[in-house]
Backbone as JSON, one array per atom type, in Angstrom:
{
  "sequence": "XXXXXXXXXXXXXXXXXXXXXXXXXXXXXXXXXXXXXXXXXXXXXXXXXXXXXXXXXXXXXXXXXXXXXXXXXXXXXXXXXXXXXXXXXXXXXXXXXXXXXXXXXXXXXXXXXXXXXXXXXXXXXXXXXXXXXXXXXXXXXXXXXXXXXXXXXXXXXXXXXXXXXXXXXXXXXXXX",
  "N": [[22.16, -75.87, 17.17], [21.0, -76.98, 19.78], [22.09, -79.15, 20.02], [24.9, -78.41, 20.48], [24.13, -77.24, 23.1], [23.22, -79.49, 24.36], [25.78, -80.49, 23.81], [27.84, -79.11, 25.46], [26.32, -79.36, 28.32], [26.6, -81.83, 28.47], [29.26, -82.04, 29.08], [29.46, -80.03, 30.95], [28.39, -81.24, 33.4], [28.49, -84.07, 33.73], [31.36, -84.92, 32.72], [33.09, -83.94, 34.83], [33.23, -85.76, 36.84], [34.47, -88.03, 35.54], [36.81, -89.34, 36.73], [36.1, -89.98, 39.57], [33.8, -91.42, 39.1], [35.52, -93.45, 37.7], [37.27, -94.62, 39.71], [35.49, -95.72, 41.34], [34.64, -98.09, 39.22], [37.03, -98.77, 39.4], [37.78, -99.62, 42.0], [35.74, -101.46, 42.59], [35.77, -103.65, 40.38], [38.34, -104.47, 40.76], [40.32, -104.24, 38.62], [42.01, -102.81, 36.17], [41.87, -102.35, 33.16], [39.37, -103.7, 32.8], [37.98, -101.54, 34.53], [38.23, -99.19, 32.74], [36.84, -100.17, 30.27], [33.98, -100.23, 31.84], [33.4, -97.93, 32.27], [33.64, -96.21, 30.03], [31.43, -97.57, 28.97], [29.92, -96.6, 30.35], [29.95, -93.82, 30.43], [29.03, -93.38, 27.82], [26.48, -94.9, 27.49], [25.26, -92.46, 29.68], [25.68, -90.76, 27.69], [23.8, -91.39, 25.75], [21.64, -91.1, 27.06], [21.35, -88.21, 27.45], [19.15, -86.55, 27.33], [17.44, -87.46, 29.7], [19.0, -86.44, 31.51], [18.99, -83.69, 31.59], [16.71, -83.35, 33.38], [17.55, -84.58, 35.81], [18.09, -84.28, 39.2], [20.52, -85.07, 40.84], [23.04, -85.35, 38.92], [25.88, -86.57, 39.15], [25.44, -88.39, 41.17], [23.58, -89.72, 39.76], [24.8, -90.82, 37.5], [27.24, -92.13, 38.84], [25.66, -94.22, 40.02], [24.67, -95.75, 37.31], [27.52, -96.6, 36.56], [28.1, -98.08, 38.71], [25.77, -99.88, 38.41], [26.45, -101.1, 35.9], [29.11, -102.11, 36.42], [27.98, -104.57, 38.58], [26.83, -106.09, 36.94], [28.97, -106.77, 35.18], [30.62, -108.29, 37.16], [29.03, -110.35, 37.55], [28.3, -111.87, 35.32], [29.79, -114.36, 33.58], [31.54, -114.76, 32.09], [33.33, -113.4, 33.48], [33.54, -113.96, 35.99], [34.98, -116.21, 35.8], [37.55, -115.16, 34.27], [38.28, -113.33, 36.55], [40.72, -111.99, 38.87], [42.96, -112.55, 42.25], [44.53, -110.56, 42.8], [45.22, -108.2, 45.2], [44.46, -104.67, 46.08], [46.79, -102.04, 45.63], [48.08, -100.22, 47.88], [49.61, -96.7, 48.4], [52.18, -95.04, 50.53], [52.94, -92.01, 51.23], [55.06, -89.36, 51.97], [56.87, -87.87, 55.1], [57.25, -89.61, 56.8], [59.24, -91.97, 58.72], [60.83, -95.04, 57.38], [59.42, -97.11, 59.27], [57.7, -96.31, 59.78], [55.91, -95.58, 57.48], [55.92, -98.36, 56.92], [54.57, -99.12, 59.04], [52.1, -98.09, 58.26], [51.25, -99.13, 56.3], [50.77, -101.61, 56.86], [48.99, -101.65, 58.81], [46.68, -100.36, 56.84], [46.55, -102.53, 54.79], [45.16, -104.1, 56.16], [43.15, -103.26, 57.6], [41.71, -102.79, 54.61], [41.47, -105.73, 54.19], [39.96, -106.72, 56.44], [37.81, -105.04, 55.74], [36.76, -105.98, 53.81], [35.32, -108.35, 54.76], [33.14, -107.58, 55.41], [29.29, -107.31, 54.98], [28.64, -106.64, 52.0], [26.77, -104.17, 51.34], [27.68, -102.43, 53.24], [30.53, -102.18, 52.83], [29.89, -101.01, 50.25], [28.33, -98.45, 51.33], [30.6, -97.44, 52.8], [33.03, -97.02, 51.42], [31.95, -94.82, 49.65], [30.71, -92.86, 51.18], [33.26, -92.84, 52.81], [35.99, -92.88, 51.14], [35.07, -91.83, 48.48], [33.64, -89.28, 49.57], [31.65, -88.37, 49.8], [28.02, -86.38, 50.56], [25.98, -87.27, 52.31], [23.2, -86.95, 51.46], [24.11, -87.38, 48.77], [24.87, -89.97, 48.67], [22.29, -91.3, 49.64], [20.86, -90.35, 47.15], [22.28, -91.67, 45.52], [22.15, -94.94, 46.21], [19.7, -95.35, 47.17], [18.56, -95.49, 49.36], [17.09, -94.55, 52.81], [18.49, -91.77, 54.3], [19.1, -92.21, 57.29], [18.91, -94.5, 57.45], [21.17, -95.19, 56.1], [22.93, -93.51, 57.73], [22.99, -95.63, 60.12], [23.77, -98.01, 58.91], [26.94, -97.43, 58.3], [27.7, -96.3, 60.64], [27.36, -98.92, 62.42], [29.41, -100.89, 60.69], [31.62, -99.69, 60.73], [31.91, -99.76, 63.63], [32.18, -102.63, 63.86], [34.45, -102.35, 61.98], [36.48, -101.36, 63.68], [36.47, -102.75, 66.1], [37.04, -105.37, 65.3], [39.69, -104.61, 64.42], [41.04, -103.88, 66.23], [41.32, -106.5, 67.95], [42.76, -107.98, 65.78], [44.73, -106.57, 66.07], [45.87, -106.38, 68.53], [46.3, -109.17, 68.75], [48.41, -109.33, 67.02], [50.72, -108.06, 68.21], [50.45, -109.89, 70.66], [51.95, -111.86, 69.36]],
  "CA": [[22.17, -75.09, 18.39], [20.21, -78.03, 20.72], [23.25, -80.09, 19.92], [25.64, -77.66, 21.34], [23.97, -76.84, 24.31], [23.77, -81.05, 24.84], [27.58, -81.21, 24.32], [28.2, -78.55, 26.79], [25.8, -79.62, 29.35], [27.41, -83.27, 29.05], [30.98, -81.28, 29.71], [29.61, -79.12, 32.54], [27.87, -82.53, 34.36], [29.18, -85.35, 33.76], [32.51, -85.25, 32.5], [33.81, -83.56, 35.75], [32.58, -86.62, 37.72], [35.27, -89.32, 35.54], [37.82, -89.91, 37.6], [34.95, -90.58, 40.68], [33.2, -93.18, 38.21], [36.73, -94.98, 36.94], [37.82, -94.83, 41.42], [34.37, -96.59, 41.66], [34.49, -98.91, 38.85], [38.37, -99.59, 39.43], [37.11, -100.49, 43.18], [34.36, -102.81, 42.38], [36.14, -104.99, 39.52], [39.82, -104.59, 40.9], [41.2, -104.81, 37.05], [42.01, -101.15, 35.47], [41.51, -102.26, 32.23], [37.45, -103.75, 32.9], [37.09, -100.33, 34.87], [38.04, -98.49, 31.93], [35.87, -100.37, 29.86], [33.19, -100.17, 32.54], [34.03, -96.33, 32.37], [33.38, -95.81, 28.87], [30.15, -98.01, 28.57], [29.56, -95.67, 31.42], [30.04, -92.41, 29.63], [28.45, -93.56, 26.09], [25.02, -94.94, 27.91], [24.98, -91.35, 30.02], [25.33, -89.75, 26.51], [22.65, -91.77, 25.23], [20.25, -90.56, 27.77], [22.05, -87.35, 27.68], [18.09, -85.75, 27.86], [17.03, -87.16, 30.84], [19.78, -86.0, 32.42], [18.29, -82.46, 31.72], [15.98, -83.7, 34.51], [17.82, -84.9, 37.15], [18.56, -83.56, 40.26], [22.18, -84.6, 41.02], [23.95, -85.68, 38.15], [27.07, -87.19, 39.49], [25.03, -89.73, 42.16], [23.19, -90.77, 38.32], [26.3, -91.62, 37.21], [27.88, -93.26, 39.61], [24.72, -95.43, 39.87], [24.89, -96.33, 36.59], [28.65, -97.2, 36.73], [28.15, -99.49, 39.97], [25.22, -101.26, 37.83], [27.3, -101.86, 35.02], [30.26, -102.9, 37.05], [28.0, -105.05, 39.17], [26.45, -106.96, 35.46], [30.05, -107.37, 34.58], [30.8, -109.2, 38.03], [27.53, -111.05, 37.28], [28.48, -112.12, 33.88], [29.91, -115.71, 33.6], [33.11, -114.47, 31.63], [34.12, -112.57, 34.19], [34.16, -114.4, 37.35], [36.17, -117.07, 34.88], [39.23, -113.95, 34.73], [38.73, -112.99, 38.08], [42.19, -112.76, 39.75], [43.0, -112.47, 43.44], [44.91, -109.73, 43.35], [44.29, -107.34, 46.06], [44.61, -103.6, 46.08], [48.15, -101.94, 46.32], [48.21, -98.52, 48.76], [51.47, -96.61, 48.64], [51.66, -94.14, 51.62], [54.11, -90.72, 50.74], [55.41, -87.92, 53.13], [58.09, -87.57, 55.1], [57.44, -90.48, 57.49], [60.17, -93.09, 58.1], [60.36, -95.99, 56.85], [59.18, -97.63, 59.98], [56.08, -95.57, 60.02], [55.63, -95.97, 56.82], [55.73, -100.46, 56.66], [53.07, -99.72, 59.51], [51.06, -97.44, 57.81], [50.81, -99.97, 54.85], [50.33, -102.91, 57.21], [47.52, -101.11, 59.01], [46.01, -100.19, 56.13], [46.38, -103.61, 54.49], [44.33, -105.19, 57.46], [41.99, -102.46, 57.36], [41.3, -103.29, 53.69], [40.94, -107.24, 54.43], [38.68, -106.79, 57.31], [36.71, -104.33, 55.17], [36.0, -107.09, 52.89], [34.29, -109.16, 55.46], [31.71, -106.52, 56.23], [28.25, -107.11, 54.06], [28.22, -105.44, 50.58], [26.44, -102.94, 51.05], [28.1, -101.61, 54.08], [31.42, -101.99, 52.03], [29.8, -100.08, 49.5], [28.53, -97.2, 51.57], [32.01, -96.96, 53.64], [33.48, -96.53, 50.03], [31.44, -93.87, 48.72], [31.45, -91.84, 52.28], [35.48, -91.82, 53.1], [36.79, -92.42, 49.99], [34.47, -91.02, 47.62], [33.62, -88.25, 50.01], [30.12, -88.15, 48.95], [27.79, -86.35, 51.22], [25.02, -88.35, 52.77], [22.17, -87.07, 50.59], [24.35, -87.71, 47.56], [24.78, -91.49, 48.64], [20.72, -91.44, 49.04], [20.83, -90.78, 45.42], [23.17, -93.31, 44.42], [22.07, -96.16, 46.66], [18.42, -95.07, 46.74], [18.82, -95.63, 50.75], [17.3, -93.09, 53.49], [19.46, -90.81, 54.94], [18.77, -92.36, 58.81], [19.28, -95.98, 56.93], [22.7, -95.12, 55.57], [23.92, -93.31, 58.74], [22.83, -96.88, 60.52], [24.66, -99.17, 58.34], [27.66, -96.9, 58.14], [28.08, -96.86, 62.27], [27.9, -100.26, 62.84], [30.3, -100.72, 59.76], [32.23, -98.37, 61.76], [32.15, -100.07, 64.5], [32.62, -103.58, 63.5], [35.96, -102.34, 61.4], [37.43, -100.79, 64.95], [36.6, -104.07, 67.08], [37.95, -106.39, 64.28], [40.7, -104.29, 64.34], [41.66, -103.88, 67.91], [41.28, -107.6, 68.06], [43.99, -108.34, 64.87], [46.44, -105.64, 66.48], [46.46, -106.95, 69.75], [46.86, -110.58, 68.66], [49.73, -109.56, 66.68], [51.29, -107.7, 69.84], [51.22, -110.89, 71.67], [52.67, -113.17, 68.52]],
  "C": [[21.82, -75.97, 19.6], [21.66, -78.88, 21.2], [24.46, -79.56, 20.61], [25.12, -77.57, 22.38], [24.22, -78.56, 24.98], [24.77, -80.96, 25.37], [27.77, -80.5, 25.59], [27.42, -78.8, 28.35], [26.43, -80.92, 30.37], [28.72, -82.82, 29.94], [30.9, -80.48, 30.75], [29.09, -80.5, 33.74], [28.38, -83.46, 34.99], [30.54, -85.3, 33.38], [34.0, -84.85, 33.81], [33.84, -84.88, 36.26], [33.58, -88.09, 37.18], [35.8, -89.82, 36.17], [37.33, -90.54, 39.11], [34.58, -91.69, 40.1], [34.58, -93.96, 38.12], [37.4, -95.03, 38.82], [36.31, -95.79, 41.55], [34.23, -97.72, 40.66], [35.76, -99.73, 39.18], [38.09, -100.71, 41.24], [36.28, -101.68, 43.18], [35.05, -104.25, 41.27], [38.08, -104.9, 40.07], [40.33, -104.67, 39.68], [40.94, -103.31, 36.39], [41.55, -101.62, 34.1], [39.76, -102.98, 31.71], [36.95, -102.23, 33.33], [37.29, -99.43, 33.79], [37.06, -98.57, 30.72], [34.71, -100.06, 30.26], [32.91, -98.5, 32.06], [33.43, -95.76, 30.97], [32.35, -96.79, 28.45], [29.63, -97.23, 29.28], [28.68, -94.37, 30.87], [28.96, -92.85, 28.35], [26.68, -93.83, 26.47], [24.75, -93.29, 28.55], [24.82, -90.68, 28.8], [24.23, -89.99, 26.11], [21.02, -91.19, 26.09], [20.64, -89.14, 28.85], [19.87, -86.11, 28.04], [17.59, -85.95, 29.35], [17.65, -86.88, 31.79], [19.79, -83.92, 33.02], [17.66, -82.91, 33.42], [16.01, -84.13, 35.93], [18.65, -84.22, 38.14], [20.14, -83.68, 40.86], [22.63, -85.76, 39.97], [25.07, -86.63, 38.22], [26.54, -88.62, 40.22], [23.92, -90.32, 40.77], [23.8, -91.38, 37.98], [27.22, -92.53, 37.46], [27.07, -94.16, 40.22], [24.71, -96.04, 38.66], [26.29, -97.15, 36.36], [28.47, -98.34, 37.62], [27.03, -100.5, 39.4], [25.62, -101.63, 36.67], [28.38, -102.2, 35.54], [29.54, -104.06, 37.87], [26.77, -106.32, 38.1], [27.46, -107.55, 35.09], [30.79, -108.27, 35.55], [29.74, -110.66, 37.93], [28.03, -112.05, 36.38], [29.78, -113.51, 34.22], [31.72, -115.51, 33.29], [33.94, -114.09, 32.76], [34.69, -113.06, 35.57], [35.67, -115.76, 36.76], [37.43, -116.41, 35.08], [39.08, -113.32, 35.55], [40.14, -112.72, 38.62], [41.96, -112.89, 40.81], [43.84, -111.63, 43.95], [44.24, -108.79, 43.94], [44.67, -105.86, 45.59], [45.75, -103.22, 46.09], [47.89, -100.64, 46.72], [49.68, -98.13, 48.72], [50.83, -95.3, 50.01], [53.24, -92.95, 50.93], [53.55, -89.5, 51.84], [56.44, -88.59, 53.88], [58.48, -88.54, 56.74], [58.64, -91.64, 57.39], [60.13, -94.33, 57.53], [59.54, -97.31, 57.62], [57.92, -97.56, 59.99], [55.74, -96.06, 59.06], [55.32, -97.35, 56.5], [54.48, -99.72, 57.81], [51.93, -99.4, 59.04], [50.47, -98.33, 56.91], [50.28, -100.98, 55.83], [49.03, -102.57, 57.95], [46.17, -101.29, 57.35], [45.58, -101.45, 55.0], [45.6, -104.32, 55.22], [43.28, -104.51, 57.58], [40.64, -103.25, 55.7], [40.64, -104.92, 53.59], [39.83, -107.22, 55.74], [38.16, -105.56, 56.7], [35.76, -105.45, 54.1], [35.33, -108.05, 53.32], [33.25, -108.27, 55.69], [30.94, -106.94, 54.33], [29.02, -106.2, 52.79], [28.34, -104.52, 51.25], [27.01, -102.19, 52.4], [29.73, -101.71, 53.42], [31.09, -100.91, 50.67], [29.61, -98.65, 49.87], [29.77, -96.64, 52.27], [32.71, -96.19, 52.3], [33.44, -95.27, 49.53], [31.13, -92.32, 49.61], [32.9, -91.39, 52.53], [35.64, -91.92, 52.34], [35.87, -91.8, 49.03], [33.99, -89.49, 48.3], [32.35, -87.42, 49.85], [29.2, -87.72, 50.38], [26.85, -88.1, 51.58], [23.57, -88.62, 51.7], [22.75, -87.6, 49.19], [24.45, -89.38, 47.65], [23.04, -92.13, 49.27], [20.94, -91.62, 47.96], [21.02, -91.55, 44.82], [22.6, -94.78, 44.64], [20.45, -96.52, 46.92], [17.59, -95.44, 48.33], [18.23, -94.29, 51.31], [18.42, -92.93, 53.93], [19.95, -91.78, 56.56], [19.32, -93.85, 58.49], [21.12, -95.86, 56.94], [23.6, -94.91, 56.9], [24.11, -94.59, 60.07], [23.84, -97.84, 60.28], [26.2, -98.35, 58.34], [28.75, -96.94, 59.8], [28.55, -98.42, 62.55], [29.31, -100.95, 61.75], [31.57, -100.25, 60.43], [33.09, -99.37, 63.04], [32.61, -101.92, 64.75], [34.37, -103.62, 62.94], [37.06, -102.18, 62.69], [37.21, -102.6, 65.94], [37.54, -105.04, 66.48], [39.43, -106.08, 64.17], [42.22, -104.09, 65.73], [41.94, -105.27, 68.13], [42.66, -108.54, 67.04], [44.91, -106.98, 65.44], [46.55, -105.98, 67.88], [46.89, -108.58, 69.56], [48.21, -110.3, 67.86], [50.97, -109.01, 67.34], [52.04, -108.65, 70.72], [51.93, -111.51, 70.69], [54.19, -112.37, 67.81]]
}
């Protein structure tokens, strides 16, 4: 009976929350088949300490702390920077834009992405886990273990660094 309520607790908690963990591990190691690994050392440690998860207050920002410190052990890890690649990200853009719109949308968003990768870590990490993960503010407390007043700090200037950097590479390619 204990054992059942477990499984189902795991399946009401955590198992909603995969496809968030494998978008956060696939982010952090760029290589689908480490984040799936990542993903499922993920899942199997959360099972393992499937009790103290009784205990915790948000579930999902557990999770996806544990994922980002096993994805950021497996960056660590000697093997790994060895099979590194250098491939970057690929974005597709869809709707009913032309194809004009569309090449800029990608080339924006390609330049976006490369001047995101000059910004600190951890302001690459909370940009991440705000727009694309969509995570409030208190839930990226949880995860990052950051105040609230901290996060919305690093997040601005982040912010505001990506728009200057960016104004600055779209007007130089204007004049060239």
């Amino acid at each position: 009976m204990l054992a059942d309520m477990e499984l189902e607790n795991f399946h009401n908690k955590v198992l909603p929350a995969k496809d968030r963990l494998y978008r956060v591990a696939y982010w952090m190691l760029k290589d689908s088949a480490e984040a799936e690994d990542v993903l499922q050392e993920g899942m199997l440690r959360l099972w393992l300490y499937r009790q103290k998860l009784l205990l915790c207050h948000n579930v999902e920002a557990f999770a996806i702390r544990t994922v980002r410190n096993l994805c950021l052990d497996r960056l660590k890890s000697k093997a790994y920077k060895n099979r590194q690649s250098l491939e970057g990200l690929e974005y597709s853009e869809s709707g009913a834009a032309s194809p004009h719109q569309q090449t800029e949308a990608a080339n924006h968003n390609d330049v976006l992405m490369r001047l995101m990768q000059t910004l600190p870590e951890q302001q690459q990490w909370l940009l991440r886990l705000r727009e694309v993960e969509e995570l409030s503010y208190e839930e990226i407390e949880e995860v990052t273990g950051m105040q609230v007043n901290a996060i919305r700090v690093a997040l601005s200037r982040a912010r505001k660094t990506l728009r200057e950097q960016f104004i600055k590479v779209s007007s130089y390619e204007k004049l060239g």
